[in-house]
Every structure is written in C-alpha cells, then in structure tokens.
C-alpha positions as CSV (number, residue, x, y, z in Angstrom):
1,X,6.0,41.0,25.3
2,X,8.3,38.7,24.1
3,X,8.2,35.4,21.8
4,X,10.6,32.9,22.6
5,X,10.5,29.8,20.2
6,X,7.8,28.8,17.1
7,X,7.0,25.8,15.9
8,X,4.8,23.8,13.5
9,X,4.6,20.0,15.0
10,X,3.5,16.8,12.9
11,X,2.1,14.1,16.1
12,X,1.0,11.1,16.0
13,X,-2.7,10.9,16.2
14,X,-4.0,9.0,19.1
15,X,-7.9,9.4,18.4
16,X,-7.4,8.9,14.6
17,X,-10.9,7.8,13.0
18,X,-10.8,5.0,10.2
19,X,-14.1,4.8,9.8
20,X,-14.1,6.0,6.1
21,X,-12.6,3.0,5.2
22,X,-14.7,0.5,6.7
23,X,-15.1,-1.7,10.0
24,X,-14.7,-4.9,11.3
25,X,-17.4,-7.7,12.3
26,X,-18.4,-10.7,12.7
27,X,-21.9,-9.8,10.5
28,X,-21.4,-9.4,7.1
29,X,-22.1,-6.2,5.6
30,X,-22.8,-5.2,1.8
31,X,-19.9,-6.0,-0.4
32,X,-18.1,-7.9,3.0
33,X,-14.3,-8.7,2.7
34,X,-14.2,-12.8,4.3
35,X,-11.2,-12.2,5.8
36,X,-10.8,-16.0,6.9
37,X,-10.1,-16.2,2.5
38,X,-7.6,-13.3,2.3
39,X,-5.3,-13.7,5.5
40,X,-3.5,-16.6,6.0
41,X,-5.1,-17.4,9.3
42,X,-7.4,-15.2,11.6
43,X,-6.0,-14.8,15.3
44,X,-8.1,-16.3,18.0
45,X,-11.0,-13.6,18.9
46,X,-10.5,-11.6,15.4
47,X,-13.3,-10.1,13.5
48,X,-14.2,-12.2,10.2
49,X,-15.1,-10.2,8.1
50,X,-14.9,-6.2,6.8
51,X,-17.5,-4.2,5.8
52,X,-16.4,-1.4,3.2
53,X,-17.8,2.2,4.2
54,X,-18.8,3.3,1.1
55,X,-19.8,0.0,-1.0
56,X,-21.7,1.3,-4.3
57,X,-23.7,-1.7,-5.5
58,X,-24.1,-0.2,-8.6
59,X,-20.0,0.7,-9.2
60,X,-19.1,-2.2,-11.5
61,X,-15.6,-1.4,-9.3
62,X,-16.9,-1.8,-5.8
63,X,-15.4,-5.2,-5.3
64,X,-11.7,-3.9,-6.2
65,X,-12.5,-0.5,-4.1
66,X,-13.7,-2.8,-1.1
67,X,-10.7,-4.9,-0.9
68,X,-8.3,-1.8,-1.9
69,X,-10.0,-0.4,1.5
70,X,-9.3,-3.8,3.3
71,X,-5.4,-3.4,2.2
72,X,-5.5,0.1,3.7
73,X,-7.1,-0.4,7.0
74,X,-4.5,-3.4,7.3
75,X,-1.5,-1.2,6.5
76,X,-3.0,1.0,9.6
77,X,-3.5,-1.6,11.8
78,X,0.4,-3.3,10.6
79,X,1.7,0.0,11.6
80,X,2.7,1.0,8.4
81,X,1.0,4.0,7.8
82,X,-0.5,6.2,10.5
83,X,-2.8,9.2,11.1
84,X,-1.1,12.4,11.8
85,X,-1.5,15.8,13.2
86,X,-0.3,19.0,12.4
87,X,-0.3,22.5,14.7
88,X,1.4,25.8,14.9
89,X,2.6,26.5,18.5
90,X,4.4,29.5,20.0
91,X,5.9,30.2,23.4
92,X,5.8,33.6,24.7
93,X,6.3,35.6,27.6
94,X,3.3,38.3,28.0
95,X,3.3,41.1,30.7
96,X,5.7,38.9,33.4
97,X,3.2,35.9,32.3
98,X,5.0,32.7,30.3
99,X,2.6,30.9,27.6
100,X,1.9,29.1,24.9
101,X,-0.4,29.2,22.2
102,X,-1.1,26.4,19.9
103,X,-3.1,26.1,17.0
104,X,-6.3,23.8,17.0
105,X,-4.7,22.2,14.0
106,X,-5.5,19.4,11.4
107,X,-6.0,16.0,12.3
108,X,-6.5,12.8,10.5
109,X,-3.4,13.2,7.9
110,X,-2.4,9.8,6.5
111,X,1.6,9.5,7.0
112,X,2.4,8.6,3.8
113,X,0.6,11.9,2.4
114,X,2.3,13.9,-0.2
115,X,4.9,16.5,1.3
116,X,3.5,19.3,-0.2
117,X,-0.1,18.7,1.3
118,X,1.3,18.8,4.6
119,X,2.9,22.2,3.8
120,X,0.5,23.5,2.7
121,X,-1.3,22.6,6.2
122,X,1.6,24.2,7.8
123,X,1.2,27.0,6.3
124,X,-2.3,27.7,7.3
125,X,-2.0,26.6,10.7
126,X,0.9,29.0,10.2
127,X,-1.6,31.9,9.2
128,X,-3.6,31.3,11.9
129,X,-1.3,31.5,14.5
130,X,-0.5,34.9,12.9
131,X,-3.7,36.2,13.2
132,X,-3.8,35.2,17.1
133,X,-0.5,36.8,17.9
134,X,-1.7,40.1,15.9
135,X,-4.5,40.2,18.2
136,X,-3.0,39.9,21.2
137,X,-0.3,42.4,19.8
138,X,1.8,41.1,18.6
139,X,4.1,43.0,15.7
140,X,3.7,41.2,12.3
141,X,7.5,41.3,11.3
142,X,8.6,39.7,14.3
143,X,6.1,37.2,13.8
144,X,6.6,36.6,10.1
145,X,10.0,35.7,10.4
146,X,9.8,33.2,13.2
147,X,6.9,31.4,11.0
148,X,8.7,31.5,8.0
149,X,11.7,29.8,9.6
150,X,9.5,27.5,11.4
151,X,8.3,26.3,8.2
152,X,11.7,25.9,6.9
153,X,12.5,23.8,9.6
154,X,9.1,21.6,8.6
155,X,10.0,21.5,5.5
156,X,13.3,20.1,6.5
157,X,12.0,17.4,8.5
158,X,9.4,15.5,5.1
C-alpha cells in the first residue's frame, strides 16, 4: 500500500443553490425588488422583479435586507463572486490496485469567504480523509504529514 499525492481542492460549484437569497419573477412577491427601477434597463426576456427569500414584514429593516439580497444575487450572476467547493482527495495504489479517494466535501462556499473559514473546511475535510485511510490501513504518520503539507499548500493558494 502506497499513497502517492494528497490534496485539498477548492472547485467551482456547478450546481450552486442561491435560493437563500431570493428568486426572480415576473409576479411580485412580498417585499419585491422592481427591478425595471434599480437597473438601468432590463434585457429583452428578463425577469422584473425579485422576490427576497426571507422578507420579515415585521423587520423595520426588511426593505434594506431585500435590496442588500438583490445586490448579492447580482454580484453572482455578474460573475463576481461565485459558489465554491472544497474536498480532500488522495491517490493511492492498494494491493496492485491504483485509486482515489475523495472526500464528499463542502459545497456552497461563497468566494469571497474569509480565508480562515475555508481552512477551517480544509481541515475537516482533512480529518475525514484521515479517518478513511485509517480504515482501510492506512498508518497515521504517513498520512499526517501528507495532510499537513496539503494544507500548507491550501493555505498558500487564499
């Protein structure tokens, strides 16, 4: 049994949900964003309007929270910030068999996140992959010090 290579990856997230923010319609919803009064122009086939997902009629601050919400989801859909993902992964060769063994990880990580969060991600998904290579028997000084560098490296890379 040999491991080869360990890494801890931060991917874009193709299936991100935004949906805590809000949607777009062409309904109004409670506490509704008219977008045809806050963008300069709508494009042709564009929703009107954006409904907030957590509008609290009775927050005297739900008309600032709804249009903070608007400003988000735009800076998604602009392409300034993104959702991310972040997993553990290991490549190993196992009786004559080559593998590899990813975390499930943790998806949904806004980009612009603050470092530390996302090490502290890494270092679970870091654990966990751990655990797994204990199991399969793995020695845990072996694997401790690939991890560790591998979360140097992520470090590195915020």
């Amino acid at each position: 049994m040999k491991i080869y290579s360990v890494s801890i990856e931060k991917v874009f997230d193709e299936g991100g949900d935004l949906s805590y923010l809000g949607e777009f319609s062409n309904t109004p919803g409670e506490g509704a964003i008219d977008r045809a009064k806050v963008e300069r122009y709508l494009e042709r086939g564009e929703y009107r309007y954006f409904n907030p997902a957590n509008y609290d009629k009775n927050d005297p601050n739900r008309d600032k929270y709804a249009l903070e919400d608007y400003k988000r989801m735009m800076e998604f859909i602009r392409g300034k910030v993104c959702l991310l993902g972040i997993y553990a992964t290991c490549s190993i060769d196992y009786g004559g068999c080559y593998g590899e063994i990813r975390t499930p990880g943790l998806w949904g990580i806004e980009s612009d996140s603050d470092p530390e969060y996302m090490i502290e991600i890494a270092k679970g998904e870091s654990k966990y992959l751990l655990k797994t290579l204990i199991e399969i028997g793995f020695k845990k000084r072996e694997v401790s010090k690939l991890i560790e560098e591998s979360l140097k490296e992520f470090r590195g890379d915020l």
